[in-house]
C-alpha positions as CSV (number, residue, x, y, z in Angstrom):
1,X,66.3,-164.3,-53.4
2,X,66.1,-167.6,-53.8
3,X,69.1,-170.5,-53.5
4,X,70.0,-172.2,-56.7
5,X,69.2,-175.8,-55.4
6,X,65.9,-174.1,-54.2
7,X,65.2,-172.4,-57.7
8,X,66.3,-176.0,-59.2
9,X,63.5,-178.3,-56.8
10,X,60.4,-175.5,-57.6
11,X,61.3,-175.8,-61.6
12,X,61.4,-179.5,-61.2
13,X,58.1,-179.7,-59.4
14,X,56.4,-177.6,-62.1
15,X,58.0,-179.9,-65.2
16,X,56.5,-182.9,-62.7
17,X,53.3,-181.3,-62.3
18,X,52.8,-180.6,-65.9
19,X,53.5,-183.8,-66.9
20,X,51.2,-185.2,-64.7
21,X,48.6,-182.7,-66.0
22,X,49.3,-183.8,-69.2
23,X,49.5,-187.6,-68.8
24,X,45.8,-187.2,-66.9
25,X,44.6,-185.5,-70.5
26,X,46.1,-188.2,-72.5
27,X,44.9,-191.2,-70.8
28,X,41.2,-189.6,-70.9
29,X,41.7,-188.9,-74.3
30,X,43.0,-192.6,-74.6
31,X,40.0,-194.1,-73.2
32,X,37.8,-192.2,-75.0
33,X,39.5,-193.3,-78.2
34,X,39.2,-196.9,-76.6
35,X,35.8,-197.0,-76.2
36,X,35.4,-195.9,-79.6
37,X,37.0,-198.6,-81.2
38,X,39.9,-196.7,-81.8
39,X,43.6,-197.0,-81.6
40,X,44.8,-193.5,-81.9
41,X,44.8,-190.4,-81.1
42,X,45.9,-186.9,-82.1
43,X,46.3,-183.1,-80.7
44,X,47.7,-180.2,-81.8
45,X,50.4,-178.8,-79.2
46,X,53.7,-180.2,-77.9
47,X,54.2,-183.0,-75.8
48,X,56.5,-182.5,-72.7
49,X,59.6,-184.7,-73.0
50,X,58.9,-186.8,-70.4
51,X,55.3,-187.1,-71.1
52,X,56.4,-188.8,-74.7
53,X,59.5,-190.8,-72.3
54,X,56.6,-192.2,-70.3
55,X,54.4,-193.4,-72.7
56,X,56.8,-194.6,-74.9
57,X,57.9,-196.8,-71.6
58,X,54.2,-198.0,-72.0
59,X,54.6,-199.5,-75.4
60,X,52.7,-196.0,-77.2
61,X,54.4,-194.7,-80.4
62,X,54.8,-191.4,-80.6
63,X,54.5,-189.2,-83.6
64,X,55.2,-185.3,-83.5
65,X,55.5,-182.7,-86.3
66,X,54.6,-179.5,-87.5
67,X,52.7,-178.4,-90.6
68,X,52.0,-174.5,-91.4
69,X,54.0,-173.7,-88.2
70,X,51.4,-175.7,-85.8
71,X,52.5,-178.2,-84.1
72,X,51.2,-181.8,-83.8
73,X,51.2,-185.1,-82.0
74,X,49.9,-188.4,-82.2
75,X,49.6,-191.6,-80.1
76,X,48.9,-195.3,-81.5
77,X,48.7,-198.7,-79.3
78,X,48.6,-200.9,-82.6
């Protein structure tokens, strides 16, 4: 079995590597939107916590919700 403070450092590296994950798919999807002329974008899903932290650190605005029971987001640089 596992030590707590072991259990506690392999959770936290999953929640890092997720967010990285995540941040890597956003920042495609950003310049993608940028090279598009846009200065948005959207997803359906949830956005880890400290994905939104980090972004909103960047200057982003972040917008979540939920219509019929889905889940939403969206990201603006205006």
């Amino acid at each position: 079995m596992l030590a707590t403070n072991e259990a506690k450092r392999q959770a936290q590296n999953n929640i890092d590597n997720c967010v990285t994950q995540e941040l890597d798919k956003i920042d495609k999807l950003i310049a993608e939107a940028i090279s598009n002329g846009k200065f948005s974008i959207c997803n359906d899903g949830v956005l880890q916590y400290k994905t939104k932290e980090m972004l909103k650190s960047l200057g982003y605005r972040i917008e979540t919700g939920s219509q019929y029971n889905e889940a939403y987001w969206s990201i603006s640089w205006t």
